[in-house]
SEMI-655247 format. One record per residue: x, y, z of N, C-alpha, C, CB in turn. Coordinates in steps of 0.2 Angstrom, whole numbers, plus 5000, padded with zeros to 4 digits. Each point is the difference from the previous one (the first is absolute). Last residue first. Glycine has a CB too. Layout:
+------+------+------+-------+-------+-------+------+------+------+-------+-------+-------+
: n.c1 : n.c2 : n.c3 : ca.c1 : ca.c2 : ca.c3 : c.c1 : c.c2 : c.c3 : cb.c1 : cb.c2 : cb.c3 :
+------+------+------+-------+-------+-------+------+------+------+-------+-------+-------+
:    X :    Y :    Z :     X :     Y :     Z :    X :    Y :    Z :     X :     Y :     Z :
...
+------+------+------+-------+-------+-------+------+------+------+-------+-------+-------+
END
This chain:
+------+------+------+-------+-------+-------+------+------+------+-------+-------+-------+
: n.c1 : n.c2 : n.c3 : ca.c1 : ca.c2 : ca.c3 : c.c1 : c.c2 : c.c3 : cb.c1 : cb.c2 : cb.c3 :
+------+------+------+-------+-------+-------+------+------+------+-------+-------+-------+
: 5017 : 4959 : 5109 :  4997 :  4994 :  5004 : 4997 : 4993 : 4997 :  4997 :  5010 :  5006 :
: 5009 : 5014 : 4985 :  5006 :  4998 :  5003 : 4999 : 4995 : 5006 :  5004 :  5012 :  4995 :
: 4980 : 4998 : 4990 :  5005 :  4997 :  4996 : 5007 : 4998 : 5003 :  4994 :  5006 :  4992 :
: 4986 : 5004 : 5021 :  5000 :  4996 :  4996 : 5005 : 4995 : 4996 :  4992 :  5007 :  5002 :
: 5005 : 5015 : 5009 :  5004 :  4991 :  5003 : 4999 : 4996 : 4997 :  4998 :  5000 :  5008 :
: 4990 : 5023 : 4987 :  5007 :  5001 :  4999 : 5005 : 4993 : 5002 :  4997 :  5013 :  5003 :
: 4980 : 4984 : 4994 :  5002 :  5003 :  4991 : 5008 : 5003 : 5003 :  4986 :  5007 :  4993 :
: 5000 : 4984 : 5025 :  5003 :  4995 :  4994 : 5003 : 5003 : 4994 :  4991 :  4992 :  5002 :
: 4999 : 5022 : 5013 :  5005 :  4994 :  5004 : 5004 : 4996 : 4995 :  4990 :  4998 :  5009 :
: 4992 : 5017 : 4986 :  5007 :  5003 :  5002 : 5006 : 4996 : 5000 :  4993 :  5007 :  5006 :
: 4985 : 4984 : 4995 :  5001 :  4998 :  4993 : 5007 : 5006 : 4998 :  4984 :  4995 :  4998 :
: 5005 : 5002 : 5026 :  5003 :  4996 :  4997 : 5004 : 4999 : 4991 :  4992 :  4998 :  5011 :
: 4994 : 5021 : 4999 :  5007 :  4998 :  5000 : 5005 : 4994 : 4998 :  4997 :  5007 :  5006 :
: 4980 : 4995 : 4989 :  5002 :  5005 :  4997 : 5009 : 5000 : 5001 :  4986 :  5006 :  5001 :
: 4999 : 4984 : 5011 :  5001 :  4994 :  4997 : 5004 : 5004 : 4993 :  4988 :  4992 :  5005 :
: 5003 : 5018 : 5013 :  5005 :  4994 :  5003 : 5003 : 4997 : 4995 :  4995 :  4997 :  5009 :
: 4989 : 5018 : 4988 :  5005 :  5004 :  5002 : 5006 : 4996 : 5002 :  4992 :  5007 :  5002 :
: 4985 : 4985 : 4994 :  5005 :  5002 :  4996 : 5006 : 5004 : 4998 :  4992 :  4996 :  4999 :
: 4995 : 4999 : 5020 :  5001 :  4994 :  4997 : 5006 : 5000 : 4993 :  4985 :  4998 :  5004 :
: 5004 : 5019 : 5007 :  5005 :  5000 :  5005 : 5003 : 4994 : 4996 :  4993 :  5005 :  5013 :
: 4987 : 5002 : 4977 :  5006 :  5005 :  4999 : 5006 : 4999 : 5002 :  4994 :  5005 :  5000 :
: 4986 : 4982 : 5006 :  5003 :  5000 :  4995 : 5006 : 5002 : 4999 :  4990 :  4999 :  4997 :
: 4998 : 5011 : 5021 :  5003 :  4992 :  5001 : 5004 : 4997 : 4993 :  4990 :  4996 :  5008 :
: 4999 : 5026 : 4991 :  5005 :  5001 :  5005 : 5007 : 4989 : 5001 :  4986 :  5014 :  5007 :
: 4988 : 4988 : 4984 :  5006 :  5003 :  4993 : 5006 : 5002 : 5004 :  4991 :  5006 :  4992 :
: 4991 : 4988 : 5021 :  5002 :  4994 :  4996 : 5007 : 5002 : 4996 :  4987 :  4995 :  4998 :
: 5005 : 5021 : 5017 :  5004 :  4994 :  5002 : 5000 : 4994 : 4996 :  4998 :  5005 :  5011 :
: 4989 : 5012 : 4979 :  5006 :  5003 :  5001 : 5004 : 4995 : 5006 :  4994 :  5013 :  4995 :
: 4985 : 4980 : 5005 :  5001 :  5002 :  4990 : 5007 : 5002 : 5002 :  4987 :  5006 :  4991 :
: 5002 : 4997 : 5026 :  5002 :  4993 :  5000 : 5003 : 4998 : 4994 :  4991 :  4998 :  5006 :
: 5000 : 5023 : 4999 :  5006 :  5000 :  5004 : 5002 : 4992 : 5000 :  4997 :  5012 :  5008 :
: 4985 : 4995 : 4982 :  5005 :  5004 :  4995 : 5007 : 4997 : 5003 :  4991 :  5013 :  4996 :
: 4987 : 4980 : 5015 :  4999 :  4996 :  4994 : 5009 : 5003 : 4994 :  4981 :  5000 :  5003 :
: 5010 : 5013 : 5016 :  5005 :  4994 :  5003 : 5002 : 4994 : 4995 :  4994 :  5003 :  5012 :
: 4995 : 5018 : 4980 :  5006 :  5000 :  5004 : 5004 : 4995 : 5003 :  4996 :  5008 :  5001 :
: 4989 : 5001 : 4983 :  4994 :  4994 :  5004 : 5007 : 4998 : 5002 :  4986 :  4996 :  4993 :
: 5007 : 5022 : 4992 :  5001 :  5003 :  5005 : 5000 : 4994 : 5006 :  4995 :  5010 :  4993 :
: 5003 : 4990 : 4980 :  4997 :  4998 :  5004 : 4999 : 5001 : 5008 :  5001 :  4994 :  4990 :
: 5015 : 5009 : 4996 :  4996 :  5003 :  4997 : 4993 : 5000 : 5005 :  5008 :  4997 :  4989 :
: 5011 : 4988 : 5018 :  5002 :  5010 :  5001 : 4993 : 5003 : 4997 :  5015 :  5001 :  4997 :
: 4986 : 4977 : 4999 :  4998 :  5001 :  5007 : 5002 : 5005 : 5002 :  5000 :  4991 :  5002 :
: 5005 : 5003 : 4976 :  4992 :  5001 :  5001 : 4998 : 5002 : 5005 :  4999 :  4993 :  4995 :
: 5023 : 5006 : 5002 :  4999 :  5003 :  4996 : 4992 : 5001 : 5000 :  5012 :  4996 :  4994 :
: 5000 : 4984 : 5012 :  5001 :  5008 :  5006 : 4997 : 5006 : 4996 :  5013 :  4996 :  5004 :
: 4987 : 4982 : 4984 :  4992 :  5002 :  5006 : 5004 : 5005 : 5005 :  4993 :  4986 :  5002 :
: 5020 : 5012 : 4979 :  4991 :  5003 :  4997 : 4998 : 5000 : 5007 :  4997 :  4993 :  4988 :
: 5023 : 4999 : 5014 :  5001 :  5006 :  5001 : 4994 : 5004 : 4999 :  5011 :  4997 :  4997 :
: 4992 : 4978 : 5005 :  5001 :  5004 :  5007 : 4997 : 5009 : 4997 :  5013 :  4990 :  5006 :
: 4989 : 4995 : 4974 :  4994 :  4998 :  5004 : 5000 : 5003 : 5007 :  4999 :  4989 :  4993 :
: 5018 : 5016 : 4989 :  4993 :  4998 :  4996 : 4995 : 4997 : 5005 :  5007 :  4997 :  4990 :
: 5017 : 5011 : 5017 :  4995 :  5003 :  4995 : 4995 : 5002 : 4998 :  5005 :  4997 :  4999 :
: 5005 : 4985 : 5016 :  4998 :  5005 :  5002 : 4998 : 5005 : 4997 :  5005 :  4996 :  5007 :
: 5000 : 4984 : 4983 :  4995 :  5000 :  5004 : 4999 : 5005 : 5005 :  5002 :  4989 :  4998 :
: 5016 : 5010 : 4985 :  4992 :  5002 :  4997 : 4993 : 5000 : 5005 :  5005 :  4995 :  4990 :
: 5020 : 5003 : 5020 :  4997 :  5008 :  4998 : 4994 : 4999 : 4995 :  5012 :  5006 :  5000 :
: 4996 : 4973 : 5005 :  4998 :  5003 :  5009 : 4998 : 5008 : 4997 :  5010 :  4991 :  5011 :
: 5000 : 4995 : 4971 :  4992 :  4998 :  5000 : 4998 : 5005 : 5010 :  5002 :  4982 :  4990 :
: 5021 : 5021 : 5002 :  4994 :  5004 :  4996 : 4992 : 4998 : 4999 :  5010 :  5003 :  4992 :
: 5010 : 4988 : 5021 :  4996 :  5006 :  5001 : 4995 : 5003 : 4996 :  5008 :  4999 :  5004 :
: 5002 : 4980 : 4991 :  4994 :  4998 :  5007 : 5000 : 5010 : 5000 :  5004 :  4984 :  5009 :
: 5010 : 5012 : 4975 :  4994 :  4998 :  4998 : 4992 : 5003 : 5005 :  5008 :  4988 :  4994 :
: 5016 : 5013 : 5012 :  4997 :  5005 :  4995 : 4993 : 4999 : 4998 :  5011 :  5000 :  4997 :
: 5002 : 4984 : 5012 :  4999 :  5003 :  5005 : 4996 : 5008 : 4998 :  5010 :  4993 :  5006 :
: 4998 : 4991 : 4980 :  4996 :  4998 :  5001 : 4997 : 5003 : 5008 :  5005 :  4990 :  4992 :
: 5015 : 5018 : 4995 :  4993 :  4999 :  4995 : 4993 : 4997 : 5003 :  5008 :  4998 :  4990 :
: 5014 : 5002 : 5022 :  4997 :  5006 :  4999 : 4995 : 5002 : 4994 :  5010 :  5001 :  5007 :
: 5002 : 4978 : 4995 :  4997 :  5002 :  5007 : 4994 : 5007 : 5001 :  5013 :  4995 :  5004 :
: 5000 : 4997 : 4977 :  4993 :  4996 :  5001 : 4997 : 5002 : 5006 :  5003 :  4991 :  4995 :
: 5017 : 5018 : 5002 :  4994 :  5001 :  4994 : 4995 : 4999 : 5001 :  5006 :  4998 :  4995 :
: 5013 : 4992 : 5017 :  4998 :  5006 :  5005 : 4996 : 5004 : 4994 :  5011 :  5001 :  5010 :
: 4997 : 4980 : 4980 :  4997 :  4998 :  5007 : 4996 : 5004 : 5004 :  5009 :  4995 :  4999 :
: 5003 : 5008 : 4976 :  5003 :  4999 :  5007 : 4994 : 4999 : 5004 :  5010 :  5005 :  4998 :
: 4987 : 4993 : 4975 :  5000 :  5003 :  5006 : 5002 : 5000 : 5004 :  4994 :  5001 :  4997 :
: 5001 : 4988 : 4983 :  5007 :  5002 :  4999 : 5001 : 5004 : 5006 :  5001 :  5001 :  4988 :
: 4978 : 4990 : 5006 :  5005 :  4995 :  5001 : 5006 : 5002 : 5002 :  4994 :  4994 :  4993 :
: 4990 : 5023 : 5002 :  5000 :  4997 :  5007 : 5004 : 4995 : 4999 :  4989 :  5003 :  5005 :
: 5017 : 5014 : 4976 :  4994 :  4997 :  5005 : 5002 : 4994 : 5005 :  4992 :  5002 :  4991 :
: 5023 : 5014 : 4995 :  4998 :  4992 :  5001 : 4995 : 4998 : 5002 :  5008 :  4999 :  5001 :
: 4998 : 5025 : 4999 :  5006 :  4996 :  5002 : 4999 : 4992 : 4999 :  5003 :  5009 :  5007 :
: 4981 : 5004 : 4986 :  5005 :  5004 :  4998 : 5006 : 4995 : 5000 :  4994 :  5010 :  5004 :
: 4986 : 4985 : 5010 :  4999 :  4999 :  4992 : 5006 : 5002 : 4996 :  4989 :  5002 :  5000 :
: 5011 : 5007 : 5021 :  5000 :  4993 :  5002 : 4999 : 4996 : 4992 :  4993 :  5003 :  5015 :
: 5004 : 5021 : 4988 :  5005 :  4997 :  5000 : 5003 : 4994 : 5001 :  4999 :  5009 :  5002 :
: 4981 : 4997 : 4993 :  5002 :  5004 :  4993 : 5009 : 4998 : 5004 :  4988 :  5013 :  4995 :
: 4993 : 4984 : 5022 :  5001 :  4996 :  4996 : 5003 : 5000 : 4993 :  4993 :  4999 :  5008 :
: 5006 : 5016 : 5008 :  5004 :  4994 :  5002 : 4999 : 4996 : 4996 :  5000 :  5000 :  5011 :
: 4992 : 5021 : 4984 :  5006 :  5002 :  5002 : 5002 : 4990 : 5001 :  4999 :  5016 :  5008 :
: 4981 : 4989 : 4991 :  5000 :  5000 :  4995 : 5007 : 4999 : 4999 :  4989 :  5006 :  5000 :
: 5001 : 4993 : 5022 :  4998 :  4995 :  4996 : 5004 : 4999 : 4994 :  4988 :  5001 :  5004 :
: 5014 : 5018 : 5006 :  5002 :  4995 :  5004 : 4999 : 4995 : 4998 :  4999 :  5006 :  5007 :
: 4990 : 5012 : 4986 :  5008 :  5002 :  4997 : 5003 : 4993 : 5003 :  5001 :  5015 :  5001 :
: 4975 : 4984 : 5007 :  5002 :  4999 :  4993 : 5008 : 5003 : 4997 :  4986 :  5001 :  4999 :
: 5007 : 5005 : 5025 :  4998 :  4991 :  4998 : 5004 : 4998 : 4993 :  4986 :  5000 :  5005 :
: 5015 : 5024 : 5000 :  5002 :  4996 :  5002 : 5004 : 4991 : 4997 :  4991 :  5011 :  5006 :
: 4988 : 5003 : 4989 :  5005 :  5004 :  4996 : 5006 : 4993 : 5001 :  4996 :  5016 :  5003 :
: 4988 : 4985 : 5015 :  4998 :  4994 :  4994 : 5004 : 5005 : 4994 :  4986 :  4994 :  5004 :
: 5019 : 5018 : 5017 :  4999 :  4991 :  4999 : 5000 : 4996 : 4997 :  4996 :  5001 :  5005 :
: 4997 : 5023 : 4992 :  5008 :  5000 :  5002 : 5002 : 4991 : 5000 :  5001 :  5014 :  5009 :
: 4976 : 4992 : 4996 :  5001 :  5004 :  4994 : 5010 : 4995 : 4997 :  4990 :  5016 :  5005 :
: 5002 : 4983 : 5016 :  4999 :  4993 :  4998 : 5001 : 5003 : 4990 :  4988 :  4992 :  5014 :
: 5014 : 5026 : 5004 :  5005 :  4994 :  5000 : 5000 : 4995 : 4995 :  4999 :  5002 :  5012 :
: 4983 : 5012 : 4992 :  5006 :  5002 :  4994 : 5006 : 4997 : 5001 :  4996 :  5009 :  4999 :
: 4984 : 4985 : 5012 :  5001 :  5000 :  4993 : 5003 : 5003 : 4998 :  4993 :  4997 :  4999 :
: 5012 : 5002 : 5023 :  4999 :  4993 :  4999 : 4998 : 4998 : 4991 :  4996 :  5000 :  5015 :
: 5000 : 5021 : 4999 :  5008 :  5000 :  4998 : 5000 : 4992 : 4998 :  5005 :  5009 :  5010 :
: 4973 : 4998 : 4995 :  5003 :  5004 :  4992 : 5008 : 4999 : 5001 :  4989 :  5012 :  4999 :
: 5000 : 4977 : 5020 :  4997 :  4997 :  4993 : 5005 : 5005 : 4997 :  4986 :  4994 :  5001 :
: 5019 : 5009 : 5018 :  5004 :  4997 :  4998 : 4996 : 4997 : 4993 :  5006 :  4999 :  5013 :
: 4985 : 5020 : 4997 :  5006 :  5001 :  4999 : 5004 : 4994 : 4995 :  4999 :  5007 :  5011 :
: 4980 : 4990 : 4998 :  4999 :  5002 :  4995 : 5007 : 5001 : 4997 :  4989 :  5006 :  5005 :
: 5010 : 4988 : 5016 :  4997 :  4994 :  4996 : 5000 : 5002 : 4993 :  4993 :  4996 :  5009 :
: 5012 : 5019 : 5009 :  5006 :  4995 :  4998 : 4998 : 4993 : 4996 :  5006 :  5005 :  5011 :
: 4975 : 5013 : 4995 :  5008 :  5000 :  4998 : 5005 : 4998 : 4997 :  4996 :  5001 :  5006 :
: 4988 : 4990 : 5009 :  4995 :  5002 :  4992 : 5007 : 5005 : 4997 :  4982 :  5002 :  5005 :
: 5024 : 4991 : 5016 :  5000 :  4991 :  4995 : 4995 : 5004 : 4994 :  5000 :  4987 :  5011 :
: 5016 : 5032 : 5001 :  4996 :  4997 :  5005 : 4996 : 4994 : 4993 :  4999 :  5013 :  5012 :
: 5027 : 4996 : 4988 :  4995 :  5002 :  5000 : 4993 : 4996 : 5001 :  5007 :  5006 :  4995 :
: 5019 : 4995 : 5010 :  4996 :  5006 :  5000 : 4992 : 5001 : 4998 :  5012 :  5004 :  4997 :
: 5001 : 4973 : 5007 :  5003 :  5006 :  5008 : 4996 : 5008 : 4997 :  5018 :  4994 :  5004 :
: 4981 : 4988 : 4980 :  4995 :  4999 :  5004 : 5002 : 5003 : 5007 :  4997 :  4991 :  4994 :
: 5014 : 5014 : 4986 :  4993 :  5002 :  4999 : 4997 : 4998 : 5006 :  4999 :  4998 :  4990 :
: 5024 : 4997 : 5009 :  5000 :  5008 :  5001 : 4991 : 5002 : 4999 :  5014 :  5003 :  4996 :
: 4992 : 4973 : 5000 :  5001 :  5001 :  5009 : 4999 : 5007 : 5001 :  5009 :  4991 :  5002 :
: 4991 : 5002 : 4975 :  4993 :  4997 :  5003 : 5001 : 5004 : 5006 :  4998 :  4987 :  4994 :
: 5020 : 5019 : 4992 :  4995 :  5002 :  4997 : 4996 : 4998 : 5006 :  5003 :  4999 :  4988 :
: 5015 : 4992 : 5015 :  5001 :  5007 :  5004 : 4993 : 5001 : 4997 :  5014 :  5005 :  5001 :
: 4993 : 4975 : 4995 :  5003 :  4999 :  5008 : 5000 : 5009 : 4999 :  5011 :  4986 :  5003 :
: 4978 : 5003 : 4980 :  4998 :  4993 :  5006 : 5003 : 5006 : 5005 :  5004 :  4983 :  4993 :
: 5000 : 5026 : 4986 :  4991 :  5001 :  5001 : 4998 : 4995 : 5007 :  4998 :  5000 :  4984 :
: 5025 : 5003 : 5007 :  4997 :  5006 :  5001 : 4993 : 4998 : 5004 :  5006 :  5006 :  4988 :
: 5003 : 4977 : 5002 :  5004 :  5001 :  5005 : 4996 : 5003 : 5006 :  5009 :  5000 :  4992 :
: 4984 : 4996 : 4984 :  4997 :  4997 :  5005 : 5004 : 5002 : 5008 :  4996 :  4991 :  4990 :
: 5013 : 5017 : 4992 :  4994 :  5002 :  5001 : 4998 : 4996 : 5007 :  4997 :  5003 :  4986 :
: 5021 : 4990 : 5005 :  5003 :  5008 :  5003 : 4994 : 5000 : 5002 :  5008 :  5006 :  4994 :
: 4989 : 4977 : 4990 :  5002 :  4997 :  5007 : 5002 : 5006 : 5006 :  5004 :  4988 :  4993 :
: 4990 : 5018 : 4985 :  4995 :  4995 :  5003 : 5000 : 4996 : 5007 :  4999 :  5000 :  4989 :
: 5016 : 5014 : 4998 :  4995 :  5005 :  5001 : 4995 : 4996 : 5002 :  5004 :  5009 :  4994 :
: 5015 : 4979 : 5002 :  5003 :  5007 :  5003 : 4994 : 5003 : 5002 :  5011 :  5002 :  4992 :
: 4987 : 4983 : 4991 :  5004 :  4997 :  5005 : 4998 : 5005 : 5007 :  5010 :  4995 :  4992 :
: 4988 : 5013 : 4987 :  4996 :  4997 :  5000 : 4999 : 4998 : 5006 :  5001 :  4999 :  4990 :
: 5022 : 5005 : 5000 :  4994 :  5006 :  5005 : 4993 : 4999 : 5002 :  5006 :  5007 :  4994 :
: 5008 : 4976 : 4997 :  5002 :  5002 :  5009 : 4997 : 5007 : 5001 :  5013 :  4995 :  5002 :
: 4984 : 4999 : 4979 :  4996 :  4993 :  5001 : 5002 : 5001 : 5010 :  5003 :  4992 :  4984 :
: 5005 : 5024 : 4995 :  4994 :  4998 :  5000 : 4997 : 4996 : 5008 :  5003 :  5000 :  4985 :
: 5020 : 4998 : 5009 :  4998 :  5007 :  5004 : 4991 : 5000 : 4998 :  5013 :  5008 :  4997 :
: 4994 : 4974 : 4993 :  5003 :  4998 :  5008 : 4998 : 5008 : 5004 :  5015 :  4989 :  4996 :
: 4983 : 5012 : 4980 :  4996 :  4994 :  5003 : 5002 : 5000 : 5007 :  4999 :  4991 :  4990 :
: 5018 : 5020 : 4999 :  4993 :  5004 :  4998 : 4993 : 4996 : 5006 :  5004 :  5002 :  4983 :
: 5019 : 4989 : 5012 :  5001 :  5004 :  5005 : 4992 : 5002 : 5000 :  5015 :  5004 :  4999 :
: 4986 : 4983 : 4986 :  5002 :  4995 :  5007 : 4997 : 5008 : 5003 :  5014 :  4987 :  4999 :
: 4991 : 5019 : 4981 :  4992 :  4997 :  5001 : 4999 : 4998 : 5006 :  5000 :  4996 :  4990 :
: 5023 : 5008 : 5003 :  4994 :  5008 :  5002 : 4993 : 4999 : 5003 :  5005 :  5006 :  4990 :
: 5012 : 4976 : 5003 :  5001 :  5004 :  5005 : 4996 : 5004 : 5003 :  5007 :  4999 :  4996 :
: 4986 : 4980 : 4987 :  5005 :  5007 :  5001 : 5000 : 5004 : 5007 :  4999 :  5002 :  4988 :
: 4997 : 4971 : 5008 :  4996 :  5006 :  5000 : 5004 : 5006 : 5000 :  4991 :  4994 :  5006 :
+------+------+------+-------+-------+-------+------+------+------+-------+-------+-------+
END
Protein backbone atom coordinates (compact mmCIF):
# COMPACT_ATOMS: atom_id res chain seq x y z
CA UNK A 1 0.00 0.00 0.00
CA UNK A 2 1.59 3.33 -0.56
CA UNK A 3 2.74 5.43 1.97
CA UNK A 4 0.59 8.42 1.88
CA UNK A 5 -2.52 6.34 1.52
CA UNK A 6 -1.43 4.15 4.71
CA UNK A 7 -0.39 7.37 6.44
CA UNK A 8 -3.89 9.26 5.23
CA UNK A 9 -6.28 6.11 6.44
CA UNK A 10 -4.51 5.53 9.87
CA UNK A 11 -4.86 9.68 10.52
CA UNK A 12 -8.37 9.44 9.35
CA UNK A 13 -9.12 6.48 11.55
CA UNK A 14 -7.22 7.68 15.09
CA UNK A 15 -8.95 10.79 14.55
CA UNK A 16 -12.26 9.24 14.41
CA UNK A 17 -10.67 7.22 17.26
CA UNK A 18 -9.76 10.15 19.17
CA UNK A 19 -13.11 12.06 19.08
CA UNK A 20 -15.23 9.03 20.05
CA UNK A 21 -13.49 7.60 22.62
CA UNK A 22 -12.08 11.52 24.02
CA UNK A 23 -15.81 12.30 23.77
CA UNK A 24 -17.15 9.86 25.65
CA UNK A 25 -14.43 10.62 28.26
CA UNK A 26 -15.59 14.17 28.40
CA UNK A 27 -19.14 13.35 28.52
CA UNK A 28 -18.74 10.14 31.51
CA UNK A 29 -16.16 12.06 34.05
CA UNK A 30 -16.87 15.97 33.79
CA UNK A 31 -19.76 16.73 31.29
CA UNK A 32 -22.59 14.42 33.35
CA UNK A 33 -20.94 15.00 37.13
CA UNK A 34 -20.68 19.15 36.49
CA UNK A 35 -24.67 18.91 35.28
CA UNK A 36 -25.75 17.06 38.08
CA UNK A 37 -23.73 19.21 41.07
CA UNK A 38 -25.32 22.48 39.01
CA UNK A 39 -28.46 21.71 37.84
CA UNK A 40 -31.80 20.80 39.19
CA UNK A 41 -33.24 16.87 36.95
CA UNK A 42 -35.82 19.08 34.42
CA UNK A 43 -32.69 20.84 33.63
CA UNK A 44 -29.96 18.63 33.58
CA UNK A 45 -32.14 16.18 31.74
CA UNK A 46 -32.88 18.48 29.03
CA UNK A 47 -29.20 19.78 29.12
CA UNK A 48 -27.85 16.40 28.83
CA UNK A 49 -30.52 15.34 26.02
CA UNK A 50 -29.47 18.44 23.47
CA UNK A 51 -25.64 17.71 24.47
CA UNK A 52 -25.98 14.02 23.80
CA UNK A 53 -27.41 14.95 20.03
CA UNK A 54 -24.79 16.71 19.08
CA UNK A 55 -22.38 14.64 20.44
CA UNK A 56 -24.04 11.52 18.88
CA UNK A 57 -24.11 14.11 15.52
CA UNK A 58 -20.17 14.01 15.74
CA UNK A 59 -20.40 9.98 16.64
CA UNK A 60 -21.99 8.49 13.81
CA UNK A 61 -19.68 10.73 11.23
CA UNK A 62 -17.26 9.06 13.59
CA UNK A 63 -18.64 5.42 13.60
CA UNK A 64 -18.43 5.41 9.73
CA UNK A 65 -14.59 7.15 9.05
CA UNK A 66 -13.84 4.27 11.44
CA UNK A 67 -15.47 1.51 9.79
CA UNK A 68 -14.46 3.01 6.44
CA UNK A 69 -10.78 3.95 7.44
CA UNK A 70 -10.14 0.11 8.88
CA UNK A 71 -11.35 -1.53 6.65
CA UNK A 72 -9.56 0.14 3.29
CA UNK A 73 -6.52 -0.59 5.46
CA UNK A 74 -6.80 -4.01 6.41
CA UNK A 75 -7.92 -4.81 2.53
CA UNK A 76 -5.07 -2.65 1.41
CA UNK A 77 -2.62 -4.46 3.33
CA UNK A 78 -3.96 -7.94 2.63
CA UNK A 79 -7.03 -8.43 4.29
CA UNK A 80 -7.75 -10.18 7.23
CA UNK A 81 -5.89 -13.35 6.39
CA UNK A 82 -2.76 -11.32 6.24
CA UNK A 83 -3.68 -9.55 9.52
CA UNK A 84 -1.89 -9.65 12.90
CA UNK A 85 -3.93 -10.73 15.73
CA UNK A 86 -4.23 -7.44 17.56
CA UNK A 87 -6.52 -6.41 14.09
CA UNK A 88 -8.85 -8.70 14.66
CA UNK A 89 -8.89 -7.84 18.03
CA UNK A 90 -9.62 -4.48 17.48
CA UNK A 91 -12.10 -4.99 14.57
CA UNK A 92 -14.03 -7.08 16.68
CA UNK A 93 -13.98 -4.95 19.62
CA UNK A 94 -14.96 -2.27 17.19
CA UNK A 95 -17.69 -3.97 15.94
CA UNK A 96 -19.18 -4.75 19.54
CA UNK A 97 -18.92 -0.88 19.94
CA UNK A 98 -20.64 0.26 17.30
CA UNK A 99 -23.58 -2.17 17.86
CA UNK A 100 -23.66 -0.67 21.95
CA UNK A 101 -23.53 3.16 20.17
CA UNK A 102 -26.58 1.98 17.66
CA UNK A 103 -28.34 0.76 20.60
CA UNK A 104 -28.04 3.79 22.47
CA UNK A 105 -28.61 6.01 19.42
CA UNK A 106 -31.36 4.41 18.07
CA UNK A 107 -33.42 3.24 20.92
CA UNK A 108 -32.06 4.78 24.77
CA UNK A 109 -31.65 8.19 23.15
CA UNK A 110 -35.34 8.51 21.25
CA UNK A 111 -36.97 7.32 24.68
CA UNK A 112 -34.73 10.11 26.52
CA UNK A 113 -35.72 12.43 24.12
CA UNK A 114 -39.62 11.58 24.67
CA UNK A 115 -39.36 11.55 28.33
CA UNK A 116 -37.89 15.20 28.33
CA UNK A 117 -40.51 16.13 25.83
CA UNK A 118 -42.89 14.81 27.57
CA UNK A 119 -41.87 16.36 30.97
CA UNK A 120 -41.96 12.65 32.57
CA UNK A 121 -38.54 13.01 34.36
CA UNK A 122 -38.03 10.02 36.26
CA UNK A 123 -38.97 8.04 33.01
CA UNK A 124 -35.88 10.75 31.32
CA UNK A 125 -33.56 10.18 34.33
CA UNK A 126 -33.69 6.39 33.81
CA UNK A 127 -33.11 6.76 29.92
CA UNK A 128 -30.08 8.75 30.76
CA UNK A 129 -28.60 6.09 33.37
CA UNK A 130 -29.14 3.59 30.79
CA UNK A 131 -27.22 5.66 28.28
CA UNK A 132 -24.67 6.72 31.11
CA UNK A 133 -24.11 2.76 31.76
CA UNK A 134 -23.69 1.91 28.16
CA UNK A 135 -21.38 4.75 27.61
CA UNK A 136 -19.30 3.68 30.64
CA UNK A 137 -19.29 0.11 28.78
CA UNK A 138 -17.96 1.51 25.93
CA UNK A 139 -15.64 3.50 27.17
CA UNK A 140 -13.95 0.40 28.37
CA UNK A 141 -14.03 -1.18 25.57
CA UNK A 142 -13.02 1.91 23.58
CA UNK A 143 -9.74 1.72 25.50
CA UNK A 144 -9.14 -1.41 25.40
CA UNK A 145 -9.09 -1.21 21.65
CA UNK A 146 -6.09 1.79 22.76
CA UNK A 147 -4.65 -0.99 24.37
CA UNK A 148 -4.26 -3.24 21.78
CA UNK A 149 -3.52 -0.93 18.89
CA UNK A 150 -0.34 0.37 20.89
CA UNK A 151 0.71 -3.64 22.64
CA UNK A 152 -0.41 -5.30 20.61
CA UNK A 153 2.18 -6.01 18.25
CA UNK A 154 4.51 -6.40 20.74
CA UNK A 155 2.71 -9.36 22.63
Amino acid sequence: MPMLLHATLLCLHLLAATLWVGGMAVMHFAVRPAAVQTLEPPLRLAFMAAALGRFFAWVSVAVLLLLASGLAMMLLGGGFAAAHWSVHAMFGIGLAMMAVYGHIRYAAYPRLQRAVSAREWPKAAAQLNAIRQRVALNLALGTGVFVVAVLGRVL
